[in-house]
C-alpha positions in Angstrom: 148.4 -46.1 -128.6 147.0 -49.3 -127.6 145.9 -47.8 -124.4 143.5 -44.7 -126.3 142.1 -47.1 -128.8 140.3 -49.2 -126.2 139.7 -46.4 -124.0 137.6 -45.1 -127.5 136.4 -48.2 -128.0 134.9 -48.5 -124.4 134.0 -44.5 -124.5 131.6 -45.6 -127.9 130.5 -48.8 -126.2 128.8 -46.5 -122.7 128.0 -44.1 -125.2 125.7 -46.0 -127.7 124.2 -47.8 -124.6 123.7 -44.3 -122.5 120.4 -43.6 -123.7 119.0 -46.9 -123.0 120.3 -46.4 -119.5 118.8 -43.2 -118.7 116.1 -43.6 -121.1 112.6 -42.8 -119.4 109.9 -45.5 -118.7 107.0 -43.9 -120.3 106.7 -46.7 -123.1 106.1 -49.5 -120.5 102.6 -50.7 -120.3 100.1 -50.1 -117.4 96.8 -51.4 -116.2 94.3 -49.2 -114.0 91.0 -49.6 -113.3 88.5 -46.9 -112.3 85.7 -44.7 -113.2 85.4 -44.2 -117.2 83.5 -40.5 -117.5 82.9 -38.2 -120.2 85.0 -34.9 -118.9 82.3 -32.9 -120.2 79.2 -33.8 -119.5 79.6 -35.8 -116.6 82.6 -34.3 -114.8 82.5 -30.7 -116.3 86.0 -30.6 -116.5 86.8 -30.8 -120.4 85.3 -27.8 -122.8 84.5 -30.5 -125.0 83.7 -34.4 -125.2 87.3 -36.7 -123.6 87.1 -40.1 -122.1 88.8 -39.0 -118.3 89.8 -42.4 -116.0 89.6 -41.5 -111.9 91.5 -43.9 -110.0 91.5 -43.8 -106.2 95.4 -43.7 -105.5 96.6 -42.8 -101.9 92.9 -41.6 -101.2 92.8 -39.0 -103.6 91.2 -39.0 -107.0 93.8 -38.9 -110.2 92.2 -38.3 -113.1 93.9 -39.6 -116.7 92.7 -38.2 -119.5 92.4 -40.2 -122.5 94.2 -39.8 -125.7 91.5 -39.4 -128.9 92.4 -42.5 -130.6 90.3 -45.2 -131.7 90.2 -47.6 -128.7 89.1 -44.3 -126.6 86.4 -43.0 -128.9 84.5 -46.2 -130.1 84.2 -46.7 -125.9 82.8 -43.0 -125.3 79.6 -43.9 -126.3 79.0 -46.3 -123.5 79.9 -43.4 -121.1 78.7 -40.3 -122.2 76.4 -38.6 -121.0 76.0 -41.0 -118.3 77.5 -41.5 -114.7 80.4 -43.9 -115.9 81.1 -47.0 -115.9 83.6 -48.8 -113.9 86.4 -50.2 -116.3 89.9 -51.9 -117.0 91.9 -49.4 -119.0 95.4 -50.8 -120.1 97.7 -48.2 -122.3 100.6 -45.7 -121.3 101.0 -43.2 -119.3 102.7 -40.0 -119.8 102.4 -36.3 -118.6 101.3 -32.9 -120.3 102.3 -29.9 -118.2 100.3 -30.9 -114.6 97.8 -33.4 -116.2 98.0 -37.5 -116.6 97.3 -39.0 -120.2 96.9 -41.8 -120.8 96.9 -44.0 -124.6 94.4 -46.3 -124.6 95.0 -49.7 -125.7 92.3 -51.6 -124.4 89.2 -51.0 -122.0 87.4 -53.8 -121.0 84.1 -52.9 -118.7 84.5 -54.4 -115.2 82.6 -57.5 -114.3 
């Protein structure tokens, strides 16, 4: 009897710690720079007005396209409408069907 209670004991232990284990990454914080550009007037790929990041990674363009929270819209009026402007974006990343979004929780213009 002593046996099956710590075997239980040890099967809740693994089990309460499994989903920190296997739990995925997308939380963690990243920093990118690149080219800050309204998707739809500069890069005509949005139907309407999105902050979209391209980073060079591998030599090919990614492009990450902002969430619409606050940190991303008080920065679009910098951008739109305009070229870009080369920026420090630091937020999360995470993935919507083939596409990379990314949270916003800082941009900072790049020196």
């Amino acid at each position: 009897m002593k046996h099956i209670m710590i075997l239980l004991a040890a099967g809740l232990l693994w089990a309460a710690s499994a989903p920190q284990i296997f739990a995925d990454d997308s939380s963690a914080s990243v920093t990118l720079t690149g080219l800050l550009a309204c998707g739809k007037c500069s890069l005509h790929i949005c139907k309407e007005c999105q902050n979209v990041l391209q980073v060079q990674k591998d030599g090919k363009t990614v492009n990450y396209f902002l969430t619409q929270n606050p940190v991303s819209k008080d920065f679009h009026s910098n951008i739109c409408q305009t070229d870009g402007e080369k920026v420090t974006v630091t937020g999360t990343v995470s993935t919507d069907g083939d596409k990379q979004v990314l949270t916003a929780t800082k941009i900072e213009p790049v020196k």
